[in-house]
FIBAVO-788581 format. One record per atom (N, C-alpha, C): z negated, x negated, y; residue in three letters. Coordinates in steps of 0.001 Angstrom, whole numbers, padded with zeros to 6 digits, always signed. Each point is the difference from the previous one (the first is absolute). Last residue first. Example, Ala and Ser with C-alpha at 12.3 -4.5 7.8 and 13.67 -1.06 7.14 Angstrom:
2
-007080-012850-002250SER/-000060-000820+001190SER/-000730+000770+001090SER/+000070-000290-005720ALA/+000000+000890+001190ALA/+000000-000900+001200ALA/
This chain:
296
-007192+008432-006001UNK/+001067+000759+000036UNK/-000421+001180+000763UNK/-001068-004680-001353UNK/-001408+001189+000369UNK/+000457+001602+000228UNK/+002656-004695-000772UNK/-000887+000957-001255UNK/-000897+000601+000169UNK/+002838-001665+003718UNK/+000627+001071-000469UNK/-000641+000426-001563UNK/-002013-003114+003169UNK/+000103+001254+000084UNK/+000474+001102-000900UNK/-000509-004498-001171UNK/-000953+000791+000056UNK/-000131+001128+000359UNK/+003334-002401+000808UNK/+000785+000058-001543UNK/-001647+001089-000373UNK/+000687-002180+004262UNK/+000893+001541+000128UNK/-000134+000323-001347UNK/-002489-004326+000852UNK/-000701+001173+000908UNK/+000924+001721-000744UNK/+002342-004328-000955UNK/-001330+000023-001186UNK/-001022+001226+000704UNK/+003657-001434+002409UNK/+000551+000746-000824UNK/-000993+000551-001203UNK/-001387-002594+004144UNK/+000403+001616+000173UNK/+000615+000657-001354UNK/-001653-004589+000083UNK/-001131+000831-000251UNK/+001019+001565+000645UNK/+002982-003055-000103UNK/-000425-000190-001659UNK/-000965+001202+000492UNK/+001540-001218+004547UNK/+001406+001101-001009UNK/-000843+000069-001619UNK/-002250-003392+002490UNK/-000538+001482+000389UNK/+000997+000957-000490UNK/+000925-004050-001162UNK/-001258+000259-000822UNK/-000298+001204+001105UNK/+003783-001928+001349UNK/+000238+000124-001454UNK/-001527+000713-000591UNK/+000160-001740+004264UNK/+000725+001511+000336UNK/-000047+000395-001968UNK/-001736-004232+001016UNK/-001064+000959+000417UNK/+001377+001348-000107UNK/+001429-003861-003174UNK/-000312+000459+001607UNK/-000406+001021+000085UNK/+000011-003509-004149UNK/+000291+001635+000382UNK/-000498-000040+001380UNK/+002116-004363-003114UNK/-000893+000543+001425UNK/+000586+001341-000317UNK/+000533-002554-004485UNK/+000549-000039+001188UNK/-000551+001204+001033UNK/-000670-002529-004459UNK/-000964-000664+000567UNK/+000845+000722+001965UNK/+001014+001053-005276UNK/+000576-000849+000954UNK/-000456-001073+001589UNK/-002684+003334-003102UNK/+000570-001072-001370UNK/+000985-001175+000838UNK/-002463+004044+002407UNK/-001089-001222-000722UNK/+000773-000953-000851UNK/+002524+002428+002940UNK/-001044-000451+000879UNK/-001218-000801-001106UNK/+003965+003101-001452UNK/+000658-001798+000581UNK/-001556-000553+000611UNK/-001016+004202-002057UNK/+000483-001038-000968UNK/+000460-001615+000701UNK/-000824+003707+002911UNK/-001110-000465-000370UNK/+000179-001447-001113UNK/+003657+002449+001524UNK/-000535-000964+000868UNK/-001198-000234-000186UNK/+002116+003287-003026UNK/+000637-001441+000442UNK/-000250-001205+001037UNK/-002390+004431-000672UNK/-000072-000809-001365UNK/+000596-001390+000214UNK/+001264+003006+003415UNK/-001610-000070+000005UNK/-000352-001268-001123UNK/+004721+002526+000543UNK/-000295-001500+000714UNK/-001631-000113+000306UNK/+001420+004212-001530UNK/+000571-001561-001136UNK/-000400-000904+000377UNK/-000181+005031+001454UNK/-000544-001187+000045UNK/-000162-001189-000637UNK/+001838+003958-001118UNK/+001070-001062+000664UNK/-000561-000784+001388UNK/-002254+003416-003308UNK/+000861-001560-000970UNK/+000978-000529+001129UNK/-002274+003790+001687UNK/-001152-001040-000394UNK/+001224-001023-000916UNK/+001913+003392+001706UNK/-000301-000843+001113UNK/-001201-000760-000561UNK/+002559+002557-002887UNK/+000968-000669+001019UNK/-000646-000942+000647UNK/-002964+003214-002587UNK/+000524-001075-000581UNK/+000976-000844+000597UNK/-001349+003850+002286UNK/-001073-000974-000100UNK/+000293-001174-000789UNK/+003270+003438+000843UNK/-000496-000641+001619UNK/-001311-001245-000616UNK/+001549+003181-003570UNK/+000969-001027+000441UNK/+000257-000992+001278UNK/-002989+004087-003100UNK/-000353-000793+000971UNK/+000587-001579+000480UNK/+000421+003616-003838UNK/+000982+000328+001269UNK/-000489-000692+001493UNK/-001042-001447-005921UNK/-000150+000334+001507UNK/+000802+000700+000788UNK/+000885-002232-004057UNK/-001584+000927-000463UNK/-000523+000977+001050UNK/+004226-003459+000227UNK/+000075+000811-001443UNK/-001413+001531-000149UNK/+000126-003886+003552UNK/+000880+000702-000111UNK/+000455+001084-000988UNK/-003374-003604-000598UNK/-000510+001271+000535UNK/+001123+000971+000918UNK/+001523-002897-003233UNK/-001674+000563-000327UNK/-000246+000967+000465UNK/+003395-003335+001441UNK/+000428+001141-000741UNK/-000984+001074-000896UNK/-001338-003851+002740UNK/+000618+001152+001048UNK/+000463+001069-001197UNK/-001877-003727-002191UNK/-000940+000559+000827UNK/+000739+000832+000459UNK/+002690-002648-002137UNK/-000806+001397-001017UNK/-000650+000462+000685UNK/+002386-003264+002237UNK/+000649+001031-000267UNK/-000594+000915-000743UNK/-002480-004124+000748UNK/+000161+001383+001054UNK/+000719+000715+000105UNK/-000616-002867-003278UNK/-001225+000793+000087UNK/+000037+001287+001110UNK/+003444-003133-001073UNK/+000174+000762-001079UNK/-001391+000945+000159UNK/+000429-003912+003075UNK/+001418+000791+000256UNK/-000011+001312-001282UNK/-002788-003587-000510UNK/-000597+000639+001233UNK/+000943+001063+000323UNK/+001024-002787-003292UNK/-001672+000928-000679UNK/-000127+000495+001190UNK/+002920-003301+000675UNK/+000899+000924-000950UNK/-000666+001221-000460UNK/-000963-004209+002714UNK/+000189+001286+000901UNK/+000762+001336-001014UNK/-001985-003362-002592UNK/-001047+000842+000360UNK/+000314+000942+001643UNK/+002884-003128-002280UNK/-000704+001009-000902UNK/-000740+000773+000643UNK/+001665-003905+002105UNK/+000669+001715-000200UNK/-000074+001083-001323UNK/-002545-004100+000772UNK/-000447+001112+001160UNK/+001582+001056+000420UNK/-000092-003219-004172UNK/-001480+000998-000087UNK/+000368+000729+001314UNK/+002861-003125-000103UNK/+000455+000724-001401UNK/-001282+001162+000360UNK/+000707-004114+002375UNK/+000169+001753+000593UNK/+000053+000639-000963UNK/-000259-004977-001130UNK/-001371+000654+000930UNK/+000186+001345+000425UNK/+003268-002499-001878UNK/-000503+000949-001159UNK/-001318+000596+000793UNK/+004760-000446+002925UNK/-000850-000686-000227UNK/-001411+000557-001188UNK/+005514+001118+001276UNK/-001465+000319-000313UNK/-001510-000624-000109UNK/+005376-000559-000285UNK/-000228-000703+000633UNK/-001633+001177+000544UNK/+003610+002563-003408UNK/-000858-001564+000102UNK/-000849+000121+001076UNK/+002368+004230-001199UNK/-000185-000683-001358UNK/-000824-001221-000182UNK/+002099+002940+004222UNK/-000976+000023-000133UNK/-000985-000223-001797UNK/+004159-000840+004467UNK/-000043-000586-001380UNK/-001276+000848-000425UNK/+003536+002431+002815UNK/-001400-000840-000069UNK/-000388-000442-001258UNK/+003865+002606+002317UNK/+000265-001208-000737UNK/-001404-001068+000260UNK/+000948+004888+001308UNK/-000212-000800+000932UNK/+000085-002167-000386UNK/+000230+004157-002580UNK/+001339+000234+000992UNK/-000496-001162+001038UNK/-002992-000100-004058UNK/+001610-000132-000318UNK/+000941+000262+000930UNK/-005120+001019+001316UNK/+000441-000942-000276UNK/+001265-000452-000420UNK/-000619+004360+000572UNK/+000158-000424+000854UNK/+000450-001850+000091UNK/-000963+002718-004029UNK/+001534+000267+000794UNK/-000239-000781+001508UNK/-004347-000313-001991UNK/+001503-000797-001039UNK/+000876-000012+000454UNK/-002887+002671+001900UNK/-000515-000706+000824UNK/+001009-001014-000666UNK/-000017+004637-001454UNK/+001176-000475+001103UNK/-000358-001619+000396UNK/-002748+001132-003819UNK/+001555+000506-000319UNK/+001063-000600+001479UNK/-004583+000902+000200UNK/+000269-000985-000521UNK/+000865-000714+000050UNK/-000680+004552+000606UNK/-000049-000998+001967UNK/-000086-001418-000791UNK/-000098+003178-003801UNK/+000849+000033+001110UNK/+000722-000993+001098UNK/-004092+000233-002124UNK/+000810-000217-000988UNK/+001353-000112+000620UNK/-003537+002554+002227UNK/-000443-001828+000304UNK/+001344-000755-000912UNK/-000485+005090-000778UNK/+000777-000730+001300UNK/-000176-001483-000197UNK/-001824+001542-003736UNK/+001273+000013+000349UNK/+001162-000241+001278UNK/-004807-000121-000446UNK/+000570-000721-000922UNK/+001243-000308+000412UNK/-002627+003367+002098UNK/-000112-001133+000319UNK/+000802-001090-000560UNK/-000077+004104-002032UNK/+000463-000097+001134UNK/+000203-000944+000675UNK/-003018+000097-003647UNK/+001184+000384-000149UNK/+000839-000402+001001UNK/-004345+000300+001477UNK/+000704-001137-000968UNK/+000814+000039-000720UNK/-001876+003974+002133UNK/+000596-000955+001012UNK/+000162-001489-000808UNK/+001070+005227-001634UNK/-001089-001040-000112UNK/+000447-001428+001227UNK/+000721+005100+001947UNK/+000343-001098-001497UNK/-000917-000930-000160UNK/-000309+003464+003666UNK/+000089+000388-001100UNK/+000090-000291-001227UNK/+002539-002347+004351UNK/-001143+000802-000093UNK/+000042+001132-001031UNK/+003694-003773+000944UNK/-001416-000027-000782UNK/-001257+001071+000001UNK/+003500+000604+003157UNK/+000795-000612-001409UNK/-001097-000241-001128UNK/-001522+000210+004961UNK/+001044+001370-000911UNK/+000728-000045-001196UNK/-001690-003760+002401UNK/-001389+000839-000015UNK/+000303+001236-000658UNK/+003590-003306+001035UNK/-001029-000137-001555UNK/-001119+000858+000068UNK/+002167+000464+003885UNK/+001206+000487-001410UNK/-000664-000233-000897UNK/-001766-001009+003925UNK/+000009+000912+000038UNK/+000631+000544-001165UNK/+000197-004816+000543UNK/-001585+000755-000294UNK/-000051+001364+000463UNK/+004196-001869+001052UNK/-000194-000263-001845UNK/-001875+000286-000112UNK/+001515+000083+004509UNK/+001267+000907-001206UNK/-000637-000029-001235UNK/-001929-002755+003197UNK/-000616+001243-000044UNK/+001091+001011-000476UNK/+001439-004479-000319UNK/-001133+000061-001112UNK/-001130+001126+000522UNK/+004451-000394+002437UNK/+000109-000051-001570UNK/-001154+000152-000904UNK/-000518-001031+004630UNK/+000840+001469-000196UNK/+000265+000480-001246UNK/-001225-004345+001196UNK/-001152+000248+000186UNK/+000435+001774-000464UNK/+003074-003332-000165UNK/-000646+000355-001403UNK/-001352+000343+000319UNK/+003254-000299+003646UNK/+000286+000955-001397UNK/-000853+000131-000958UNK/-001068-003099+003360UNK/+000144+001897+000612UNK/+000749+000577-000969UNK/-000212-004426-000582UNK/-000971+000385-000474UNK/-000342+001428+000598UNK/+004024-001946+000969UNK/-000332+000232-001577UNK/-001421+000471-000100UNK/+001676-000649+004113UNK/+000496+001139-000394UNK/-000401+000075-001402UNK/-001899-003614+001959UNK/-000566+001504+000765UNK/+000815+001028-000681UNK/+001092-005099+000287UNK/-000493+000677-001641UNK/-000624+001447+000954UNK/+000262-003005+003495UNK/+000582-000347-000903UNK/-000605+000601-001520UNK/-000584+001464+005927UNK/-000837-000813-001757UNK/+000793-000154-000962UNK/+000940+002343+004021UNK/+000652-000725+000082UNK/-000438-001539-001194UNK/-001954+004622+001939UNK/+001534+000073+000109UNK/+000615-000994-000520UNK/-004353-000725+001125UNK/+000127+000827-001224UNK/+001434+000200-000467UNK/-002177-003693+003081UNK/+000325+001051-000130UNK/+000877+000230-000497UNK/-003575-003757+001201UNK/+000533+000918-001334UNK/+000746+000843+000831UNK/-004132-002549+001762UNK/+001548-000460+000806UNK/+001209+000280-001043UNK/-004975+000435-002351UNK/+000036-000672+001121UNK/+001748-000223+000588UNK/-002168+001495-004024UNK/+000878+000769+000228UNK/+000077-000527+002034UNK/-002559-002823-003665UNK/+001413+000208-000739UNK/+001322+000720+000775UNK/-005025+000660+001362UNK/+000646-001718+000109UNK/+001659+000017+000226UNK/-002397+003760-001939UNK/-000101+000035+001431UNK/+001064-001269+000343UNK/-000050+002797-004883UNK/-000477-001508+000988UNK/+000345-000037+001010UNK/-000810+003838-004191UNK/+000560-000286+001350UNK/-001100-001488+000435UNK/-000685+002576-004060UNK/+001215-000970-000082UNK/+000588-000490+001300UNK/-004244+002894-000067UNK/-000056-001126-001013UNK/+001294-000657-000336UNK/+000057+003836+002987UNK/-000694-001037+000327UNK/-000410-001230-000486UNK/+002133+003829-002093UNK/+000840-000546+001052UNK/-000900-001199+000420UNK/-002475+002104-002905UNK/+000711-000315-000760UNK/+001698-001036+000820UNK/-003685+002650+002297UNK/-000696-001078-001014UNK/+001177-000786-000424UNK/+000855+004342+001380UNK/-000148-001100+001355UNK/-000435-001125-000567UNK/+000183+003266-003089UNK/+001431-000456+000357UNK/-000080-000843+000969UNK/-003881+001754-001243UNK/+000078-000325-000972UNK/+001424-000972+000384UNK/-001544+003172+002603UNK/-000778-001151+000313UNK/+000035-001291-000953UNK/+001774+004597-000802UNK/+000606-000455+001429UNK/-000702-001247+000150UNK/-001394+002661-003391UNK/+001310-000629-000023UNK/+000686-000518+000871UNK/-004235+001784+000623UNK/-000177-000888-000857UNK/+000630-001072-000206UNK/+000890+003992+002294UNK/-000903-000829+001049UNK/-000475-000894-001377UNK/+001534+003441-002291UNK/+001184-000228+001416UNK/-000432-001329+000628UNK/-003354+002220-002469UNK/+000833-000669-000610UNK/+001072-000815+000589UNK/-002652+003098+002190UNK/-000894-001101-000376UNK/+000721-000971-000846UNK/+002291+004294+001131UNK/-000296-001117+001162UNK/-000555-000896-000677UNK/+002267+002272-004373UNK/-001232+000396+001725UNK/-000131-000854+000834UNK/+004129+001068-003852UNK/-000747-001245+000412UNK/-000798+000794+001246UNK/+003923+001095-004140UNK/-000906+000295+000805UNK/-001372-000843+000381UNK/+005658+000180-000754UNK/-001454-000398-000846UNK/-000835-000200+000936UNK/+004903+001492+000326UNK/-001120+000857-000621UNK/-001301-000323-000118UNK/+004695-001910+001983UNK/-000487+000096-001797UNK/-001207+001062-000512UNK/+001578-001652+004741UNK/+000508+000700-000550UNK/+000442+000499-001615UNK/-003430-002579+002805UNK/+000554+001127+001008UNK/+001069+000822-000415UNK/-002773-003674-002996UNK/-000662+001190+001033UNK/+000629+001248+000782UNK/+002643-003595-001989UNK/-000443+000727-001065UNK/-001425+001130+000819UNK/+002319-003190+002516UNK/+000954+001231-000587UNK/-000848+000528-001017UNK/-002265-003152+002114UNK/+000656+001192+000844UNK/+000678+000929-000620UNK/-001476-003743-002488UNK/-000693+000557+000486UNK/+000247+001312+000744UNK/+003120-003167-000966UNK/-000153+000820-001394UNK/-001493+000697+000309UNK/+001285-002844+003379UNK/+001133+000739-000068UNK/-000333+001289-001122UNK/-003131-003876+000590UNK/+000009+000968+000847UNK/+000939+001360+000270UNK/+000773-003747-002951UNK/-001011+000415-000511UNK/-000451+001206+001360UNK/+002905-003200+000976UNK/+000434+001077-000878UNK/-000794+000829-000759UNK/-000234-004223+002974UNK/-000356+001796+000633UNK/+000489+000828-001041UNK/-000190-005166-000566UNK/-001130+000798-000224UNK/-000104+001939+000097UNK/+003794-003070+001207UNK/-000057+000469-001494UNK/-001542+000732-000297UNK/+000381-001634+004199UNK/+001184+000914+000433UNK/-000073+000288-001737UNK/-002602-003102+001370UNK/-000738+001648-000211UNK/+000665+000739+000134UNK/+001409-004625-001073UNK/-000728+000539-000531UNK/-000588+001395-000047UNK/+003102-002467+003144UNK/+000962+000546-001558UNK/-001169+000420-000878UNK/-000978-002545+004117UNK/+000228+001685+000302UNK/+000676+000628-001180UNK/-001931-004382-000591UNK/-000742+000818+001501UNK/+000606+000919+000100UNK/+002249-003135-002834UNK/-000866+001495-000817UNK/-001227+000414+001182UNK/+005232-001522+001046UNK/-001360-000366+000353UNK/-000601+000425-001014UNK/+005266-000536-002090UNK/-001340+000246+000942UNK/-000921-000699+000350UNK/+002955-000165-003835UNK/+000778-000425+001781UNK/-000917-000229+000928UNK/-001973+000998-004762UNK/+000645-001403+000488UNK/+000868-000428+001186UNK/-001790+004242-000835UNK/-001306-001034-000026UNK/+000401-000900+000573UNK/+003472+003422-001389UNK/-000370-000076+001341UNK/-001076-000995+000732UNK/+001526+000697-004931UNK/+000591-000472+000746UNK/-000268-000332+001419UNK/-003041+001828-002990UNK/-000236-001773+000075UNK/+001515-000158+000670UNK/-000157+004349-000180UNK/-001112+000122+000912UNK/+000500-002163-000563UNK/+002969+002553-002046UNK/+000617-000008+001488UNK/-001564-000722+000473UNK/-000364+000714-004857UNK/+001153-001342+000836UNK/+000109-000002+001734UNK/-003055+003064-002631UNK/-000617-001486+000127UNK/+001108-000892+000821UNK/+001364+005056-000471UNK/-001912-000783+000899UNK/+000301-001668+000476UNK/+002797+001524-003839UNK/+001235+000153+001135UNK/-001225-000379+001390UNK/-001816+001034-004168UNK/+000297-001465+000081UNK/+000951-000353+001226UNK/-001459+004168-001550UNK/-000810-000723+001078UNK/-000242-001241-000069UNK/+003645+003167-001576UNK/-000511-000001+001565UNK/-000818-001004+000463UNK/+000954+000257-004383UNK/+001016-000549+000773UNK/-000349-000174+001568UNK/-003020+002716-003204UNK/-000049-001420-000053UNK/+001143-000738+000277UNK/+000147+004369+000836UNK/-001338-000365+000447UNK/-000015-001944-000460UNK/+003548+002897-002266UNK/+000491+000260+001809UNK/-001246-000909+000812UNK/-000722+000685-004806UNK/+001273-000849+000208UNK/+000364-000779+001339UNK/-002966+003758-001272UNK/-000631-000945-000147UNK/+000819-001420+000458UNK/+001764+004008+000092UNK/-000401+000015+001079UNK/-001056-001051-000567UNK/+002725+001175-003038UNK/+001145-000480+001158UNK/-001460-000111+001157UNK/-001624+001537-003781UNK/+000325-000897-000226UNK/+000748-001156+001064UNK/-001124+004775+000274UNK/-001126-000966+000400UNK/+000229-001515-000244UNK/+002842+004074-001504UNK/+000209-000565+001091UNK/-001013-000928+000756UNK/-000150+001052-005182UNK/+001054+000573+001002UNK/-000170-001177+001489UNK/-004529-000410-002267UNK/+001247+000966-000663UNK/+000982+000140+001348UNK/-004630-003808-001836UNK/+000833+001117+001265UNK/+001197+000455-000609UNK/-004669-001379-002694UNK/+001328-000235+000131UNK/+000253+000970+001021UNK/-004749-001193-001113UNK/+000730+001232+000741UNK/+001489-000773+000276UNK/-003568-002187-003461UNK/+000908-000013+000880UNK/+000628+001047+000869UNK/-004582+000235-003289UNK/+001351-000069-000213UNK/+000624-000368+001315UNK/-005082-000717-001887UNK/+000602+000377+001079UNK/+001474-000257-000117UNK/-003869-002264-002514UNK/+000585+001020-000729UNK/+000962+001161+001296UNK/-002320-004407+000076UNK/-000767+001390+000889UNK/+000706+000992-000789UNK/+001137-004262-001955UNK/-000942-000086+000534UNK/-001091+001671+000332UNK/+004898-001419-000401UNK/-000040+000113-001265UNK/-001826+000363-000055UNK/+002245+000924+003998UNK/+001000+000596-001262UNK/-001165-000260-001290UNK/-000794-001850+004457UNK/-000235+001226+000501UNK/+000245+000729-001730UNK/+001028-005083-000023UNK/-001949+000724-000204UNK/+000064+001564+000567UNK/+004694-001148+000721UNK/-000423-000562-001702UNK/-001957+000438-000176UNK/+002150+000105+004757UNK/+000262+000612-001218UNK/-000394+000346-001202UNK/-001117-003781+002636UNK/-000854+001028+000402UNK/+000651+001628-000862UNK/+003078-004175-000121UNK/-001213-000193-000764UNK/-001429+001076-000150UNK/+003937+000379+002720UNK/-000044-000168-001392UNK/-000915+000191-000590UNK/-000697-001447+004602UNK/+000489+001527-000285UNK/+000181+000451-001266UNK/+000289-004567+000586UNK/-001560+000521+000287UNK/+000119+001439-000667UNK/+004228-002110+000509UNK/-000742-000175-000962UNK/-001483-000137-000397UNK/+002200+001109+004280UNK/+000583+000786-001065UNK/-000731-000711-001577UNK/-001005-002723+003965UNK/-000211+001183+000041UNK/+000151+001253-001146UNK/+001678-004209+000032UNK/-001208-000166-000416UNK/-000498+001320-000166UNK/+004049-000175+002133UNK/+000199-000140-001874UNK/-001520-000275-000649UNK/+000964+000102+004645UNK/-000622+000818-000243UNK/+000777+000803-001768UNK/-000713-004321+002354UNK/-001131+000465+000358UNK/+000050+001932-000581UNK/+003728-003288-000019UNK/-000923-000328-000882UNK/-001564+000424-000066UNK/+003414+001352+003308UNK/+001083+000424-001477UNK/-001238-000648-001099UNK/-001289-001210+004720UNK/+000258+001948-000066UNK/+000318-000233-001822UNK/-000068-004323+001729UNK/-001253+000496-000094UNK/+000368+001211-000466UNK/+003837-001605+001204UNK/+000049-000636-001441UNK/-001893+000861-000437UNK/+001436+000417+004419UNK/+001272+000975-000933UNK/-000633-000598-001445UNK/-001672-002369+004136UNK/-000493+001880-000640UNK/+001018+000373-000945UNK/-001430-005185+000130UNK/+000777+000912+000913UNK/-000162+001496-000683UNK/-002368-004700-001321UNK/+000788+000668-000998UNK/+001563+001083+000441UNK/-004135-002116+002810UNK/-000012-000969-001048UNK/+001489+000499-001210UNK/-001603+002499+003793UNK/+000323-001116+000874UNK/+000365-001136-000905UNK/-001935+004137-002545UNK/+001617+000230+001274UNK/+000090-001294+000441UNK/-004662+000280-002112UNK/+001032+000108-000828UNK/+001888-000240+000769UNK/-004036+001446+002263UNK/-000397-001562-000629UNK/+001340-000522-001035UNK/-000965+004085+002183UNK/+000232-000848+001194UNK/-000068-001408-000537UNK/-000711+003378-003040UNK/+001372+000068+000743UNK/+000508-001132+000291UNK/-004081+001222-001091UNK/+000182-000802-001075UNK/+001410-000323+000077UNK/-001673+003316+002555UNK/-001031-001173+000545UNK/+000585-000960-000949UNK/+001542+004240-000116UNK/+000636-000221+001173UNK/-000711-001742-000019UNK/-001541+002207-003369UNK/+000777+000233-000425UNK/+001475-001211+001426UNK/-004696+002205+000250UNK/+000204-001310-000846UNK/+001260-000126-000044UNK/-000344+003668+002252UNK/-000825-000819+000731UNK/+000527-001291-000611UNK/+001352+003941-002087UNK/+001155-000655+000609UNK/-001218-001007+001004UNK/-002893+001937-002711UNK/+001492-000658-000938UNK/+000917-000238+000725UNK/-003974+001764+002472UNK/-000388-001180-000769UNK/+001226-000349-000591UNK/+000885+004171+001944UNK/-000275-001004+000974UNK/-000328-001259-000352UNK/+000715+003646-003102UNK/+000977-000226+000482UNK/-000013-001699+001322UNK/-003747+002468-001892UNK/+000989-000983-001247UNK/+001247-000285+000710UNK/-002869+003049+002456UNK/-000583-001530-000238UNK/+000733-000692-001322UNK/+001360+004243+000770UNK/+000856-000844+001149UNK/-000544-001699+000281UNK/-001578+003336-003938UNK/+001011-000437-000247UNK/+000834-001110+001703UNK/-004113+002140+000110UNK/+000051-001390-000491UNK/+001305+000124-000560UNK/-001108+003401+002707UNK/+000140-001113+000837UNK/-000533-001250-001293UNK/+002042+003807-001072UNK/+000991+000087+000725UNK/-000764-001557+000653UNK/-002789+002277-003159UNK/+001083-000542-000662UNK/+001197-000369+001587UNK/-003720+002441+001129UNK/-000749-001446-000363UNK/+001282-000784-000930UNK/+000735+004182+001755UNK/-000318-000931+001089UNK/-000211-001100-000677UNK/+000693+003640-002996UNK/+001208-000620+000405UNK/-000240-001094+001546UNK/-002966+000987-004650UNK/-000099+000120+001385UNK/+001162-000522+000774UNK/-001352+000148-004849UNK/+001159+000445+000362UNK/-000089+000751+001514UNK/-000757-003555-004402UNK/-000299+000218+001412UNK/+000913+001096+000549UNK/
């Protein structure tokens, strides 16, 4: 394939379905096990997906590894620290926090990496498009925002706000950097290795934080962190795909970080939990902008 529109908006549809599931098998998993122990086993699953996808790219497709040289190494290094540094501060802030206002405040980052990369990256986008992406981001705010939730709030004064204002800052850092770091390469490679990485810190983290994460597991989670382990490995290959293939970094940003679509559908038929009218008109806008923007 080598339509860079049509690669930018399914690699961001991989992106959106794998952290979707991924977030959904979460919500099920964390309350039963806690995030630190989920993250480090979810994404040893992960990595040993990645592997494994290796191995059939190698022995299978006959397709060699694009080993990174020199200094890519440190910056694969630098990427998968970082964006475990994401995960800790953002479930830090969850757990102080409202998620009525801690959600679209992390949601906006994707808007961030939008802007900049439009306004000062180069990548070229026509009104019709523009007006795609824009409707796309309102969707995406709108779909994590709770009215209810944000009822007699103020902002100044939300608990967890600074963390998750970092790692909202952090993870349009680190998707402007992986979009540049990887581009040109093979993106499963890449993928690999970072994910390998952010593995790597999620251990260090666990050990500084003196988390047991060896037992008290229940065998019933064994599978659905597996499978947030398949969701988390799909959508790092997805972005790095079409990051790697693309200079269309506004579209993949903002279609995979519609996440929370998949995830509330998923909670709605398997969990059995209420989508509110604001939730399903934010769904048909994002499912409306994703049409637009493939009409390009």
């Amino acid at each position: 394939m080598h339509n860079p529109l049509a690669i930018a908006i399914l690699s961001g549809l991989g992106g959106m379905f794998g952290w979707g599931s991924a977030d959904f098998f979460a919500k099920i998993t964390i309350d039963k096990a806690g995030p630190i122990k989920c993250l480090v086993w979810a994404h040893i699953f992960g990595t040993s997906l990645l592997i494994m996808a290796a191995i059939v790219q190698v022995i299978f497709l006959g397709h060699n590894l694009d080993l990174p040289h020199g200094s890519a190494w440190l910056g694969l290094l630098f990427f998968g620290m970082l964006q475990m540094v994401v995960y800790y501060l953002a479930y830090k802030g969850f757990e102080k926090g409202q998620l009525a206002v801690l959600n679209p405040v992390f949601a906006s980052f994707t808007g961030i990496v939008a802007l900049v990369s439009i306004l000062f990256l180069g990548e070229a986008v026509h009104a019709g498009l523009v007006v795609g992406l824009a409707l796309l981001f309102i969707g995406i705010i709108t779909l994590n925002l709770d009215p209810e939730g944000l009822k007699n709030k103020r902002l100044n004064f939300v608990p967890g706000l600074k963390e998750v204002g970092a790692a909202t800052l952090l993870a349009a850092l680190w998707t402007l950097g992986w979009d540049k770091l990887v581009s040109g390469h093979d993106a499963l490679t890449y993928a690999l290795f970072m994910y390998f990485f952010m593995t790597l810190a999620a251990i260090v983290l666990a050990l500084a934080v003196k988390e047991e994460i060896s037992g008290d597991i229940p065998t019933t989670l064994w599978r659905l962190l597996l499978l947030m382990g398949l969701g988390e490995a799909v959508a790092y290959l997805s972005i790095s795909w079409g990051y790697s293939s693309t200079n269309l970094t506004s579209i993949v940003a903002l279609i995979s970080g519609a996440f929370s679509v998949p995830t509330i559908i998923l909670a709605y038929v398997f969990l059995k939990e209420r989508i509110t009218k604001i939730q399903t008109a934010a769904i048909a806008m994002i499912i409306a902008s994703i049409c637009i923007v493939s009409l390009g």
